[in-house]
MMTF fields as JSON, N, C-alpha, C and O atoms, coordinates in Angstrom:
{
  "mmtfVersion": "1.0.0",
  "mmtfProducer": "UNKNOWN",
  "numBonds": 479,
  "numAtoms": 480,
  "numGroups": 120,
  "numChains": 1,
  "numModels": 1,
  "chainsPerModel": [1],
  "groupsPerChain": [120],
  "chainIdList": ["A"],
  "bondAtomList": [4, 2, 8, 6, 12, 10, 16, 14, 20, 18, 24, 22, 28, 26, 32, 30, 36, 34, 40, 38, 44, 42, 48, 46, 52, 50, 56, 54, 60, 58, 64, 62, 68, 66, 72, 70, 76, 74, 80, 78, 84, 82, 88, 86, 92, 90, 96, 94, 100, 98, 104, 102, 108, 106, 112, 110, 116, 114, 120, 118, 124, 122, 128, 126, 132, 130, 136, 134, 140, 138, 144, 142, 148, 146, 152, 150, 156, 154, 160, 158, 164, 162, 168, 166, 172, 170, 176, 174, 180, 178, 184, 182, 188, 186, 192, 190, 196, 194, 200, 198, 204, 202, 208, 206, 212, 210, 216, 214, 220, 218, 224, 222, 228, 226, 232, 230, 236, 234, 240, 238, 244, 242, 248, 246, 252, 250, 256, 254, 260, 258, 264, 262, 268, 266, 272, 270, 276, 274, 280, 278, 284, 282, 288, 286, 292, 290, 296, 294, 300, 298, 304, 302, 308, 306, 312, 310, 316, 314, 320, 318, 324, 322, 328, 326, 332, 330, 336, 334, 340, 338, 344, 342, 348, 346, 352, 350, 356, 354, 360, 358, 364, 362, 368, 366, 372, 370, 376, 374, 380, 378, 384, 382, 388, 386, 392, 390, 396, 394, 400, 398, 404, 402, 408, 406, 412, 410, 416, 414, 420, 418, 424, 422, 428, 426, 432, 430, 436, 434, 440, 438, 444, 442, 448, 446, 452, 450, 456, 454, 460, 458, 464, 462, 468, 466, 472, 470, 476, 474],
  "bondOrderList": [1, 1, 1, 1, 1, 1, 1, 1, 1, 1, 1, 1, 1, 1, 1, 1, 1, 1, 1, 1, 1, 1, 1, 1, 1, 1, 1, 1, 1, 1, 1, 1, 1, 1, 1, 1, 1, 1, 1, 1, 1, 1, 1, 1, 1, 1, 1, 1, 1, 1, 1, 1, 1, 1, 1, 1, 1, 1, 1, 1, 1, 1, 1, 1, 1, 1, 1, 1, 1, 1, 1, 1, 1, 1, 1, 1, 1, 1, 1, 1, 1, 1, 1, 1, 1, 1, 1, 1, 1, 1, 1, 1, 1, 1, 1, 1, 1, 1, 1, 1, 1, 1, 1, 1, 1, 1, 1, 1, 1, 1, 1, 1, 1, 1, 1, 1, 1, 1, 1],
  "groupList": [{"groupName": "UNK", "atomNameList": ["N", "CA", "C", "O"], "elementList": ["N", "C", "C", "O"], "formalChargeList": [0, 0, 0, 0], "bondAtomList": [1, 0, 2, 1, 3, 2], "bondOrderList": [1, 1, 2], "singleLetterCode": "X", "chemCompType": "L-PEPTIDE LINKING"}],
  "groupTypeList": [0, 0, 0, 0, 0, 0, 0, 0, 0, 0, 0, 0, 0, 0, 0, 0, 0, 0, 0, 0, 0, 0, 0, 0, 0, 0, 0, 0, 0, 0, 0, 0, 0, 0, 0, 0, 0, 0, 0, 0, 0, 0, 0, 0, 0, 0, 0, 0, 0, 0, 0, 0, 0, 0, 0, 0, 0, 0, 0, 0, 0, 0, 0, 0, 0, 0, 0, 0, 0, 0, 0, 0, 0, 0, 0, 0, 0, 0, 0, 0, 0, 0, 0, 0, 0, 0, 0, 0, 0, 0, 0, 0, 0, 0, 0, 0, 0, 0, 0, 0, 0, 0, 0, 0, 0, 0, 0, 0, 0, 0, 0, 0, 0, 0, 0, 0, 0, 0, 0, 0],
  "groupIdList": [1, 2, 3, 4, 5, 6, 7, 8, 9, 10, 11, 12, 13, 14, 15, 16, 17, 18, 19, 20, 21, 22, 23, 24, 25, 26, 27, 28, 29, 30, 31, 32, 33, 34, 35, 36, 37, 38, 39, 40, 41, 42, 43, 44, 45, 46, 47, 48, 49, 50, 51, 52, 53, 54, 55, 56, 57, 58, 59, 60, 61, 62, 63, 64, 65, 66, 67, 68, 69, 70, 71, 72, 73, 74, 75, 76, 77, 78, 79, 80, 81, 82, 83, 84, 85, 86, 87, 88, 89, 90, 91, 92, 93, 94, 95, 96, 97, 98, 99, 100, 101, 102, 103, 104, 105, 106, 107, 108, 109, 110, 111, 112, 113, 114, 115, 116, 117, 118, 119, 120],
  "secStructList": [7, 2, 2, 2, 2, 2, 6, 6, 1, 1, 7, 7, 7, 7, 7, 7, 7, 7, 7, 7, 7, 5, 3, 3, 5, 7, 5, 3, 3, 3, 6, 6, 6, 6, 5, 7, 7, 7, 5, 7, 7, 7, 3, 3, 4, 4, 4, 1, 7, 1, 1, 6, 6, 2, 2, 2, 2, 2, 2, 2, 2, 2, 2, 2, 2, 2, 2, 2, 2, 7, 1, 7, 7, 7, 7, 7, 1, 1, 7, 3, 3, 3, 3, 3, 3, 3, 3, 5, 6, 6, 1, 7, 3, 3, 3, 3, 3, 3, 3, 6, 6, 1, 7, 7, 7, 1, 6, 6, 2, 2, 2, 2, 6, 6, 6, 6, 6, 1, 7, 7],
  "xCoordList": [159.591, 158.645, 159.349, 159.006, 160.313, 161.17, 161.906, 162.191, 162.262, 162.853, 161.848, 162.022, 160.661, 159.496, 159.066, 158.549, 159.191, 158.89, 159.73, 159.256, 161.243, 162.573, 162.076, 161.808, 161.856, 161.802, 160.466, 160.378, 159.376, 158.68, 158.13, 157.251, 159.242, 159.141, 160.448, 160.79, 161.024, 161.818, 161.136, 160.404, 161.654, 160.782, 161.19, 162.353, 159.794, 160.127, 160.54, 160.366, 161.092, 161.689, 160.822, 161.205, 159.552, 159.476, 160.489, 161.045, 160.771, 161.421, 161.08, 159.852, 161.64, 161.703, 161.561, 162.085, 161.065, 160.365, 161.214, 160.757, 162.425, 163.389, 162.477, 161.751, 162.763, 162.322, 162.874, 163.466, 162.845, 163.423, 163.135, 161.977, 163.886, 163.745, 163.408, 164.117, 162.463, 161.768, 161.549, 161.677, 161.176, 160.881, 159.457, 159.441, 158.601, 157.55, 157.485, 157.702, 156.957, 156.275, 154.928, 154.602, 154.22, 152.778, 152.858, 153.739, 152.253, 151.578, 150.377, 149.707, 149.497, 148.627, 147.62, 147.17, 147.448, 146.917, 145.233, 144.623, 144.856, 143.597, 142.423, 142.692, 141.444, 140.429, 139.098, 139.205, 138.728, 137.472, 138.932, 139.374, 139.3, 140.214, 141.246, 142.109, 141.35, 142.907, 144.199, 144.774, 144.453, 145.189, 146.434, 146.534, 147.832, 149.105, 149.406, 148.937, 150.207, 150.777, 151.719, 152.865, 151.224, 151.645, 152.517, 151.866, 153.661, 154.113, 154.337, 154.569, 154.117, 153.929, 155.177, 156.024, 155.536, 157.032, 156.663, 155.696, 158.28, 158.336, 158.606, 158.965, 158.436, 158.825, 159.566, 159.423, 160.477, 161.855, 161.836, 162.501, 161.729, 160.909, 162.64, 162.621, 163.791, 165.008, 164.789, 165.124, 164.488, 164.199, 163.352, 163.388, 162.227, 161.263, 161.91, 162.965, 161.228, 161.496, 161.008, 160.333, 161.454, 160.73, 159.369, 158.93, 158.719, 157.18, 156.735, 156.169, 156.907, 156.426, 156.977, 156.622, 158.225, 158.346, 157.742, 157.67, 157.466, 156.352, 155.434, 155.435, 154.723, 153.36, 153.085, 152.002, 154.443, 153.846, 154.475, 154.225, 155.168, 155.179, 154.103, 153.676, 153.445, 151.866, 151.041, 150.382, 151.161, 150.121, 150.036, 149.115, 151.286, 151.911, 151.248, 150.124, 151.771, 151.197, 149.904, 149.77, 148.936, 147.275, 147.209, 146.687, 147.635, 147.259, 147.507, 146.499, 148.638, 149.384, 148.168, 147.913, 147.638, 147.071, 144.981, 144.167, 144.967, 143.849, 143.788, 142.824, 145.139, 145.657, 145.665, 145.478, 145.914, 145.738, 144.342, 143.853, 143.507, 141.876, 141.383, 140.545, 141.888, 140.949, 140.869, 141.645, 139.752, 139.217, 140.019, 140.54, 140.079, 140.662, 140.4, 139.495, 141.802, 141.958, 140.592, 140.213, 140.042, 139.155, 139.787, 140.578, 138.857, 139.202, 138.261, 137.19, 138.098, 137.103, 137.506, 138.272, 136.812, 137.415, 137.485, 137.118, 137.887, 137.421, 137.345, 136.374, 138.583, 138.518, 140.268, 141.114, 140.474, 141.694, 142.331, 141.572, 144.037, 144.593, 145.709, 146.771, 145.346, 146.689, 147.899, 147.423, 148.896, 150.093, 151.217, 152.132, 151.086, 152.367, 153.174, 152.746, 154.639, 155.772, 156.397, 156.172, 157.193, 157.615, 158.959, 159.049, 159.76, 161.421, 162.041, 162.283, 162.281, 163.006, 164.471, 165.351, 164.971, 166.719, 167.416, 168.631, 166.829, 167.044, 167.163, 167.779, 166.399, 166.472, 165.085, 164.836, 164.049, 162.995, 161.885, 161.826, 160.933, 159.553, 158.824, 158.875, 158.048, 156.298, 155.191, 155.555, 154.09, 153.835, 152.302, 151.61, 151.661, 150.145, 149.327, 149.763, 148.488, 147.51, 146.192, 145.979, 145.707, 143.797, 143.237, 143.73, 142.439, 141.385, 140.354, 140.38, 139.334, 138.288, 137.473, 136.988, 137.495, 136.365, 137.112, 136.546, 138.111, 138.854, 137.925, 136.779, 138.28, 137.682, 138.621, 139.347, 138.871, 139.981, 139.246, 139.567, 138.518, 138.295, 139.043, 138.766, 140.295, 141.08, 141.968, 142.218, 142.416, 142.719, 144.165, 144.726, 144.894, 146.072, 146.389, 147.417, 145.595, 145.407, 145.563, 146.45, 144.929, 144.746, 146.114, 146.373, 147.269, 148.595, 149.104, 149.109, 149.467, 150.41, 150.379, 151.43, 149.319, 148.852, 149.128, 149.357, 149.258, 149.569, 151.031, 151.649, 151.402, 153.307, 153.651, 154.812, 153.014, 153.358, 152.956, 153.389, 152.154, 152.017, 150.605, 150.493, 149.629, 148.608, 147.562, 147.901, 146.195, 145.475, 144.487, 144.325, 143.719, 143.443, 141.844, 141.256],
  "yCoordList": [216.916, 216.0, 214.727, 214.148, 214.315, 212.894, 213.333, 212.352, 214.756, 214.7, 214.414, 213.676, 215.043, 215.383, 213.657, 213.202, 213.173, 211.878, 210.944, 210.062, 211.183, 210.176, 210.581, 209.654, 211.954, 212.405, 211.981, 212.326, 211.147, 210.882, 209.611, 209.162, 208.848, 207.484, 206.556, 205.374, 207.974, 207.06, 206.879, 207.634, 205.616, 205.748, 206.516, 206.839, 206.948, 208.019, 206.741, 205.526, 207.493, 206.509, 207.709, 208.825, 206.878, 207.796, 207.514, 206.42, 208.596, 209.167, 208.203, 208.117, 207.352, 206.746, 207.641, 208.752, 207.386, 208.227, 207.4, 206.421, 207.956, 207.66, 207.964, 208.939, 206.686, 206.685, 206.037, 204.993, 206.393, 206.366, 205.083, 204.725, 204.299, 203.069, 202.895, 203.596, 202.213, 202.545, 200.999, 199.966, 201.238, 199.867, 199.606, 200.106, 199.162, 199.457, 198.319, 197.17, 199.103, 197.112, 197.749, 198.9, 196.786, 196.34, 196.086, 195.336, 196.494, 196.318, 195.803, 196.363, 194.853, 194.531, 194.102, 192.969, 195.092, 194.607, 195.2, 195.782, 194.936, 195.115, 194.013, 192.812, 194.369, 193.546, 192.574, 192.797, 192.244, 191.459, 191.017, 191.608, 190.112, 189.389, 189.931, 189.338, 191.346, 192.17, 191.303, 190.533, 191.432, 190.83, 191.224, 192.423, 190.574, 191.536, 191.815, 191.312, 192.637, 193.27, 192.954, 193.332, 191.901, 191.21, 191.99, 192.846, 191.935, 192.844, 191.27, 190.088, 192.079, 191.493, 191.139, 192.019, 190.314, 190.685, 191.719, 191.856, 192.823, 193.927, 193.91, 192.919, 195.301, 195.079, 195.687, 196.789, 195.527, 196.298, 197.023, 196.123, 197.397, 198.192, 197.979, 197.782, 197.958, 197.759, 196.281, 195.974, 195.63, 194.015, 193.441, 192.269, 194.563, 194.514, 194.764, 195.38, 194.272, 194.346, 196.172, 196.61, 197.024, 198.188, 198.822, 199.916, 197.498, 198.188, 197.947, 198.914, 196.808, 196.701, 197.037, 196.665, 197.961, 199.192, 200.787, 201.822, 200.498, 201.438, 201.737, 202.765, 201.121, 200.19, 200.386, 200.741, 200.064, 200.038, 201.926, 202.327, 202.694, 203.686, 204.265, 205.045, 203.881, 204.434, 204.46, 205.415, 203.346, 202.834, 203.5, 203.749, 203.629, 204.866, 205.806, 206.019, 206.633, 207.818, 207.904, 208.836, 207.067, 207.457, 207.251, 208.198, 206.246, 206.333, 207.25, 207.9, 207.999, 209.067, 210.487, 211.417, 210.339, 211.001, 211.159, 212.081, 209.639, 208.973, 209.822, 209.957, 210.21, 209.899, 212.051, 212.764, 212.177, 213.941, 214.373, 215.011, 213.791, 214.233, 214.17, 214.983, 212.742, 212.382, 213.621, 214.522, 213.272, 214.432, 214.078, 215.039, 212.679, 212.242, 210.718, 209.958, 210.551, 209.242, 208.349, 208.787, 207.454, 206.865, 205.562, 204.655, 206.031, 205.481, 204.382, 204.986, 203.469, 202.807, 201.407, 200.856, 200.653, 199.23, 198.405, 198.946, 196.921, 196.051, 196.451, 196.257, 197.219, 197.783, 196.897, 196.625, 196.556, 196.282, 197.408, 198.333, 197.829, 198.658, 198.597, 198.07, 199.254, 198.752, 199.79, 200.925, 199.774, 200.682, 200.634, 199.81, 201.504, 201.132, 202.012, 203.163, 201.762, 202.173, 202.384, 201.494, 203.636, 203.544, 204.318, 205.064, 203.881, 204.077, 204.23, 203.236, 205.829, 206.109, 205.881, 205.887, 205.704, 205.403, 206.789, 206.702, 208.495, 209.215, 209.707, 210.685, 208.754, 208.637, 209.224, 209.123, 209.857, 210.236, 208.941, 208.003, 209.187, 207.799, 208.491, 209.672, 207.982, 208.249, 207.26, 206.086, 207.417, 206.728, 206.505, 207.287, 205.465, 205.866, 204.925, 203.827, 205.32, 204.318, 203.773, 204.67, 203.32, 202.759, 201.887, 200.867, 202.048, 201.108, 200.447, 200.61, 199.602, 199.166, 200.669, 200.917, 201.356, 202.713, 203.465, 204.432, 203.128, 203.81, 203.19, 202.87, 203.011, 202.596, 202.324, 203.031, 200.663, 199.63, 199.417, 198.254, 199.79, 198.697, 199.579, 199.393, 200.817, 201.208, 200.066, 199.181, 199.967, 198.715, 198.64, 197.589, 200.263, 200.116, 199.25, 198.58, 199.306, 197.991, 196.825, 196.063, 196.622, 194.92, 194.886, 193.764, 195.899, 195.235, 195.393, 194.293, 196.225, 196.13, 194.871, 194.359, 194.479, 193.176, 192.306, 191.199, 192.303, 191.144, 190.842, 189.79, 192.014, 191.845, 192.098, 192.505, 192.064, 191.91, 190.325, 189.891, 189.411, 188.031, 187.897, 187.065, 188.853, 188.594, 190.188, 191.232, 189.538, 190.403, 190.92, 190.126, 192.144, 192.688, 192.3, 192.642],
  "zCoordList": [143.147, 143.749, 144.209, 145.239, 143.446, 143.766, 145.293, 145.98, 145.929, 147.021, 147.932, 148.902, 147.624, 148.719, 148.699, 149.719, 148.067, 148.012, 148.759, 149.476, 148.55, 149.201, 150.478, 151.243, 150.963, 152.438, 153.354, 154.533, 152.636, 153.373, 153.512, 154.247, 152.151, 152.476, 153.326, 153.285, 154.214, 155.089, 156.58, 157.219, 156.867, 158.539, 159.517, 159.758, 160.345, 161.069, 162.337, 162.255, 163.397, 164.43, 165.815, 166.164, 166.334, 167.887, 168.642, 168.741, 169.239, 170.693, 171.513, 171.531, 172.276, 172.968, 174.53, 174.45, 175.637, 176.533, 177.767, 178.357, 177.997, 179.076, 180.388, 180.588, 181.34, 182.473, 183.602, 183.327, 184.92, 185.803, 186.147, 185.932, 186.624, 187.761, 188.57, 189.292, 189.426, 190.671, 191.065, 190.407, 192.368, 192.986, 193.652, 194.776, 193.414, 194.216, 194.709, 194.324, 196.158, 197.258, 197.387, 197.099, 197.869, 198.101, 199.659, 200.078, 200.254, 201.719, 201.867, 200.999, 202.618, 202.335, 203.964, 204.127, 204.881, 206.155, 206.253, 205.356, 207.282, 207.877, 207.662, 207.691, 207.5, 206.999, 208.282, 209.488, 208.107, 209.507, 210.512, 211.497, 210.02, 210.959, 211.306, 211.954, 210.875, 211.083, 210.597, 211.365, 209.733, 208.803, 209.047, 208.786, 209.583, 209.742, 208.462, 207.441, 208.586, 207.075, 206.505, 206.745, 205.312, 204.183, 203.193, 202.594, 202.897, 201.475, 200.595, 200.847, 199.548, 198.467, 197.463, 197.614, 196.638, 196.147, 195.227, 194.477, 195.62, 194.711, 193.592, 192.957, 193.086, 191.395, 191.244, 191.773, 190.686, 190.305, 188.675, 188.163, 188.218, 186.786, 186.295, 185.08, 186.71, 185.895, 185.635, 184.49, 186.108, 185.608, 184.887, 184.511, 184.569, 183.557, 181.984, 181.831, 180.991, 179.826, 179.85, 180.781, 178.745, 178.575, 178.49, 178.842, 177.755, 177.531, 179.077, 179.589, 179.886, 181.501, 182.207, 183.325, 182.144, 183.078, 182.757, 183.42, 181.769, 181.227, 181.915, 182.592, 181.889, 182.342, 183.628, 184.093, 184.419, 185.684, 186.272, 187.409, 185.358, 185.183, 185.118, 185.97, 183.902, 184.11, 185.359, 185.769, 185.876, 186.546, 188.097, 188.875, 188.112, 189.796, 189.29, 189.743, 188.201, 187.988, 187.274, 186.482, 187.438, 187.269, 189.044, 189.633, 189.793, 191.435, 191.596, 191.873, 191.601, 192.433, 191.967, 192.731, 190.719, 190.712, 191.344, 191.39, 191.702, 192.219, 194.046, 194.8, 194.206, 195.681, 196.123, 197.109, 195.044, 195.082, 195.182, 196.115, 193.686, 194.104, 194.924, 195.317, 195.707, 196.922, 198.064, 198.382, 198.441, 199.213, 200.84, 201.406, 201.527, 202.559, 202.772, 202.426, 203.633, 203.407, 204.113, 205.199, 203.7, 204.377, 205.349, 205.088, 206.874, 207.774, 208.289, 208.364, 208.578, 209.47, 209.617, 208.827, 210.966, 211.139, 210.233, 209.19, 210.012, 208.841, 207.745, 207.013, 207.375, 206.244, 205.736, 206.587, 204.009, 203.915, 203.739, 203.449, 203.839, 203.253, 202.692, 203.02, 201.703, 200.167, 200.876, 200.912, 201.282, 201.098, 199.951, 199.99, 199.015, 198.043, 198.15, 198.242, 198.173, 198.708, 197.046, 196.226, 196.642, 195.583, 196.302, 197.277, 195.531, 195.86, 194.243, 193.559, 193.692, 193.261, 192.476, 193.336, 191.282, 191.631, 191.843, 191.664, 192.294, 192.423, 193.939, 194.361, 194.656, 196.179, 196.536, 197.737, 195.736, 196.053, 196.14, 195.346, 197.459, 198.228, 198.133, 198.477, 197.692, 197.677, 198.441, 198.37, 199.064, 199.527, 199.468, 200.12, 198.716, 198.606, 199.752, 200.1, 200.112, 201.016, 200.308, 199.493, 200.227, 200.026, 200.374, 200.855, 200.251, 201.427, 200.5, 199.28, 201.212, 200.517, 200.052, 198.948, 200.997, 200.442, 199.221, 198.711, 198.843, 197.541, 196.243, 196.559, 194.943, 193.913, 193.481, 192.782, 193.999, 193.454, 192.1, 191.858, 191.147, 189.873, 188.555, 187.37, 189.204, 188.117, 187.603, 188.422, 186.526, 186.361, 186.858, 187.167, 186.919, 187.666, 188.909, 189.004, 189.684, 190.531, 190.062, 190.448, 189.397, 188.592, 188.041, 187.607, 187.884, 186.539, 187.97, 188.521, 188.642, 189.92, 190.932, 191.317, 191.272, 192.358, 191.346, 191.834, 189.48, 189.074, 188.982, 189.143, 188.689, 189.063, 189.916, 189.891, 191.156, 192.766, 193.09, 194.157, 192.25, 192.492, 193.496, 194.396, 193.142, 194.416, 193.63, 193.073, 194.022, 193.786, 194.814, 195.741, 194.903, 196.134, 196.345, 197.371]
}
């Protein structure tokens, strides 16, 4: 019983969840007044501490997956549109679009536009 005991009062250590480096920009045009297209400052996720390259790890991949369900992109005048540009350190771009007709109130929106310095 004293081994079963040494063996489970040592700390366990999680796996740390290696992740790629990426860069994302923010695009930011359209709207009543046709707005030229603003980018936003990017985020560089190697310049982030770990838990907020995490984070904004997450936050691509709940859009990216926002960006598959969608049925098609919504089009119409006076509309804003988000473009986020993600750049890889593997050389692979992704590229998401949204608009006001999307459902900006995921909060992934809200952490990205806050470490891009601007909210939508």
């Amino acid at each position: 019983m004293n081994a079963n005991r040494a063996r489970l009062s040592r700390p366990v250590h999680k796996a740390r969840i290696r992740t790629t480096r990426m860069k994302v920009t923010i695009n930011v045009s359209g709207g009543f007044a046709g707005l030229p297209r603003q980018q936003l400052k990017p985020i560089q996720t190697g310049r982030l501490d770990q838990q907020a390259a995490d984070q904004i790890h997450k936050c691509i991949e709940v859009l990216t997956q926002l960006v598959a369900a969608r049925k098609e992109t919504p089009v119409g005048a006076d509309m804003f549109q988000y473009e986020i540009e993600v750049e890889h350190d593997d050389g692979r771009q992704d590229r998401m679009i949204f608009t006001d007709e999307d459902d900006l109130t995921d909060p992934s929106f809200a952490i990205l536009f806050e470490y891009a310095g601007s909210y939508p």
